[in-house]
KOLKOLBA-727108 format. One record per residue: residue in one letter; x, y, z of N, C-alpha, C in turn. Coordinates in steps of 0.02 Angstrom, whole numbers. Last residue first. Layout:
<sekes>
(A, (X, Y, Z), (X, Y, Z), (X, Y, Z))
...
</sekes>
This chain:
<sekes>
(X, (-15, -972, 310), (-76, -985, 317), (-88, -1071, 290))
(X, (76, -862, 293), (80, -897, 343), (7, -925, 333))
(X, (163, -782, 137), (100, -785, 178), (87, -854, 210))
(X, (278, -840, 96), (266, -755, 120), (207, -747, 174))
(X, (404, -958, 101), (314, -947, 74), (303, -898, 138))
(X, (530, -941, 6), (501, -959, 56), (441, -938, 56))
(X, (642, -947, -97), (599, -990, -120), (553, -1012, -58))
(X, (706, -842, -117), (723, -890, -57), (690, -950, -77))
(X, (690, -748, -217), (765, -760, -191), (780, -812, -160))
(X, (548, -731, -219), (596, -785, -279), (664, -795, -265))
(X, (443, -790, -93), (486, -769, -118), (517, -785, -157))
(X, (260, -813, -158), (327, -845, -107), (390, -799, -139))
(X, (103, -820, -105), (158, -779, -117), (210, -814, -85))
(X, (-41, -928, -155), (11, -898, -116), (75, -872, -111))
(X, (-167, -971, -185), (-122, -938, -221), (-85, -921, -161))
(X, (-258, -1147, -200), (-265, -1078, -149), (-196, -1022, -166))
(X, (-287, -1267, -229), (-290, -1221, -270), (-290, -1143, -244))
(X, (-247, -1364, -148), (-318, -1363, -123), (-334, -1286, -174))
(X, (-98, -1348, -142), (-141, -1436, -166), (-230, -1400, -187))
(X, (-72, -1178, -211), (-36, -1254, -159), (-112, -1329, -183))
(X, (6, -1084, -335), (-39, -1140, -310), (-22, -1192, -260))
(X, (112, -954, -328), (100, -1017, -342), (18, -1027, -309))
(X, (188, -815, -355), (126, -821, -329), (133, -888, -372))
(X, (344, -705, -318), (287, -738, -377), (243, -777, -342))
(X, (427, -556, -283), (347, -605, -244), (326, -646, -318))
(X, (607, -500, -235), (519, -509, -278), (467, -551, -265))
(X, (693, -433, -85), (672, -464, -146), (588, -467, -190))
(X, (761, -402, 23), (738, -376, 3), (718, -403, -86))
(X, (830, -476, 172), (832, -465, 120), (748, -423, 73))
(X, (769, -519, 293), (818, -462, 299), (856, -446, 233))
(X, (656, -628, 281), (718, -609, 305), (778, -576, 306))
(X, (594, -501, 155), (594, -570, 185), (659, -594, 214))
(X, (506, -351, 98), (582, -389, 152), (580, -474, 181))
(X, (450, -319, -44), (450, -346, -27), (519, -380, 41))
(X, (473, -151, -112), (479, -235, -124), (467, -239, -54))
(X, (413, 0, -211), (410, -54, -150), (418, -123, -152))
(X, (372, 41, -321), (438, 95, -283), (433, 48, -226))
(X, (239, 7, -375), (304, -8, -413), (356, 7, -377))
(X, (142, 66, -278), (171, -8, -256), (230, -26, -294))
(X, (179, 232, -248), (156, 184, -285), (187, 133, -271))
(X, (120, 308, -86), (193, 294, -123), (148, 245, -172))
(X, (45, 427, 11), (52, 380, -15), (97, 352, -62))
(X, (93, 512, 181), (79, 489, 104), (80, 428, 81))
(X, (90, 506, 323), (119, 476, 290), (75, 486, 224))
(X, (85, 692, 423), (79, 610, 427), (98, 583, 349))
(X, (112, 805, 545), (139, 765, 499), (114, 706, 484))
(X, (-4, 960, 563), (15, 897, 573), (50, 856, 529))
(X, (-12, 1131, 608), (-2, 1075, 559), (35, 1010, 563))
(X, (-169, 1127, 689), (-122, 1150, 681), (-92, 1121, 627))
(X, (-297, 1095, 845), (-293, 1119, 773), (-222, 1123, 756))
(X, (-367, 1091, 954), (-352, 1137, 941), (-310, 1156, 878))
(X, (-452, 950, 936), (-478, 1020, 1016), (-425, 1071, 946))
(X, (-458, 839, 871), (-412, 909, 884), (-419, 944, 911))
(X, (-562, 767, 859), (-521, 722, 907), (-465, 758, 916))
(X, (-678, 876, 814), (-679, 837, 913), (-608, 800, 915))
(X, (-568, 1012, 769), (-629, 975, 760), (-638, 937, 826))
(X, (-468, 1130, 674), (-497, 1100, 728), (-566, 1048, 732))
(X, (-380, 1082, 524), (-422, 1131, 564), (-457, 1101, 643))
(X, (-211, 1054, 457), (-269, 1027, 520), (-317, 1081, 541))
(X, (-120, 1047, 357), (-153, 1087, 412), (-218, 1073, 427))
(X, (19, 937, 341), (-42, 946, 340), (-71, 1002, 360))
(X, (174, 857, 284), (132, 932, 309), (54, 943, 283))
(X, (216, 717, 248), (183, 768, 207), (179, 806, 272))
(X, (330, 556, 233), (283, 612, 274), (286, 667, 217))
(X, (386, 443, 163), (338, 484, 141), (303, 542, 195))
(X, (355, 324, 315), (388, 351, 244), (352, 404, 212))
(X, (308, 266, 421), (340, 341, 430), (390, 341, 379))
(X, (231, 146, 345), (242, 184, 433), (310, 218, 428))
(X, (154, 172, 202), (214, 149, 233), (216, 194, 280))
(X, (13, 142, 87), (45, 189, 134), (102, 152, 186))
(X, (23, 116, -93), (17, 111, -11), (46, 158, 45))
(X, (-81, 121, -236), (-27, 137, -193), (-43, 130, -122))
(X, (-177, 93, -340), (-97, 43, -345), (-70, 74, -292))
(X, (-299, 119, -315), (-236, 163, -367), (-178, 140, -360))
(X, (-372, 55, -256), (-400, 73, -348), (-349, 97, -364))
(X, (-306, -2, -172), (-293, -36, -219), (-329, -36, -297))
(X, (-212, 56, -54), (-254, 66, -82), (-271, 40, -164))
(X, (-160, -43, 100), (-161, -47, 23), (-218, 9, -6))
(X, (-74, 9, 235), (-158, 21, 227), (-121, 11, 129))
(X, (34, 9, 305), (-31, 27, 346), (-91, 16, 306))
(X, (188, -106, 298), (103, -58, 283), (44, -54, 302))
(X, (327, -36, 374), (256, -70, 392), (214, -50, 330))
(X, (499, -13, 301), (445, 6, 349), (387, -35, 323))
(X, (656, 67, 259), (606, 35, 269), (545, 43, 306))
(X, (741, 192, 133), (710, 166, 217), (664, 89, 182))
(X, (779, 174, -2), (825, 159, 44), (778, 137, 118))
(X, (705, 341, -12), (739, 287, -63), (787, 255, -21))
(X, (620, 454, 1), (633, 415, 62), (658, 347, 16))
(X, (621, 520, -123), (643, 565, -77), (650, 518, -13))
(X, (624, 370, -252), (605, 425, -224), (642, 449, -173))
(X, (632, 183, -228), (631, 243, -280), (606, 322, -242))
(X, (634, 96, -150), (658, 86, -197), (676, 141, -242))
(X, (592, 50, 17), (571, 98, -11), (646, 88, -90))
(X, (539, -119, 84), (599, -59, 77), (571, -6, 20))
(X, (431, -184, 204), (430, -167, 135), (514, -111, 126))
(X, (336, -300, 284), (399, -245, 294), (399, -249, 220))
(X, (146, -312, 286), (224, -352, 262), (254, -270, 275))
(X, (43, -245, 330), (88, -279, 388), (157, -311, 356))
(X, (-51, -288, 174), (-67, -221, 234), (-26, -274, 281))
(X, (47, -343, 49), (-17, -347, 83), (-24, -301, 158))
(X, (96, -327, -115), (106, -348, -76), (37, -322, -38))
(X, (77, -398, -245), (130, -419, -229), (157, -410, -156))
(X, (-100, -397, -328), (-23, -342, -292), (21, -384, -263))
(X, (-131, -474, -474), (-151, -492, -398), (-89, -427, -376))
(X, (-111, -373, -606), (-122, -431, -571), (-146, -434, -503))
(X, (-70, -226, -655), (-44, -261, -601), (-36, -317, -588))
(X, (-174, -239, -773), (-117, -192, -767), (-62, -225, -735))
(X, (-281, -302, -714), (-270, -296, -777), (-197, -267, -776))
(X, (-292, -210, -578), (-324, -282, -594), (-263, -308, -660))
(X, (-332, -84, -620), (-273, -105, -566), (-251, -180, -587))
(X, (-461, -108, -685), (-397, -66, -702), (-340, -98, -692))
(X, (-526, -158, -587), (-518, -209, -631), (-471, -163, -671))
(X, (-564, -28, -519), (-508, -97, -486), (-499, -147, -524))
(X, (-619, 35, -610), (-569, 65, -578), (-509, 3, -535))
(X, (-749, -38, -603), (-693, -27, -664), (-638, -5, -649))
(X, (-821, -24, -465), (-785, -91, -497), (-726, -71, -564))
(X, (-750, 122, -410), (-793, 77, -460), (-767, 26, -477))
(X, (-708, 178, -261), (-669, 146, -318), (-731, 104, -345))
(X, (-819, 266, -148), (-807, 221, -159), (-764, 214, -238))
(X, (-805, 447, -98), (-834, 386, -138), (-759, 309, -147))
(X, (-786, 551, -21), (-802, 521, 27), (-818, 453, -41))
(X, (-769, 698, -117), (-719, 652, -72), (-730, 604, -40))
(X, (-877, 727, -169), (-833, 686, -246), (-775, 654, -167))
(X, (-1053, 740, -148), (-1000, 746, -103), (-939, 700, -152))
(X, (-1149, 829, -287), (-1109, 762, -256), (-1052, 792, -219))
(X, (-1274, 939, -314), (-1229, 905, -304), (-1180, 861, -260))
(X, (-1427, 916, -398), (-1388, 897, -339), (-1313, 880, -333))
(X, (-1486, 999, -521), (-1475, 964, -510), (-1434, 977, -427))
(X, (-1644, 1094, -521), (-1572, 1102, -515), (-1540, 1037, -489))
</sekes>
């Protein structure tokens, strides 16, 4: 009899991110850039990202998108209940905040061939490095 597989706990197959890959390109944006929400039920807020997921193009944004959870008890819940936390949003429904504007990301080359995001409104370089 065959064995079956735990399907919640797996890793994105290389194919799955060369999907993204292909489709997308490099993503536009990165886990800590401010981001405005563009499309959907939180259309308009802003906010942090917590976390790229990048077999499926989407991110999670600090206190966009809340969901209703129910929580069963366990060690870091002693007691269980239903909890709010953040969904995920697709990266198409998200720009980019660079100084208090809200604009697009194209991606250059600097001397030493290294890619770096700059804004197209400002023409300022996104990533500090």
């Amino acid at each position: 009899m065959p064995r079956k597989r735990n399907k919640r706990a797996r890793r994105p197959r290389k194919r799955e991110l060369d999907r993204v890959e292909r489709k997308y390109g490099k993503l536009h944006v990165k886990k800590g850039d401010t981001v405005k929400i563009l499309a959907g039920k939180d259309k308009g807020k802003e906010g942090r990202i917590l976390q790229v997921l990048k077999a499926k193009a989407r991110v999670l944004v600090e206190g966009v998108n809340q969901v209703k959870r129910h929580q069963k008890p366990n060690q870091q819940m002693q007691k269980g209940g239903i909890i709010e936390k953040e969904a995920s949003i697709h990266i198409s429904n998200v720009q980019v905040i660079v100084d208090g504007r809200n604009t697009r990301v194209k991606r250059i080359r600097n001397a030493e061939g290294k890619s770096l995001r700059v804004a197209v409104s400002s023409g300022e370089q996104i990533d500090k490095s």
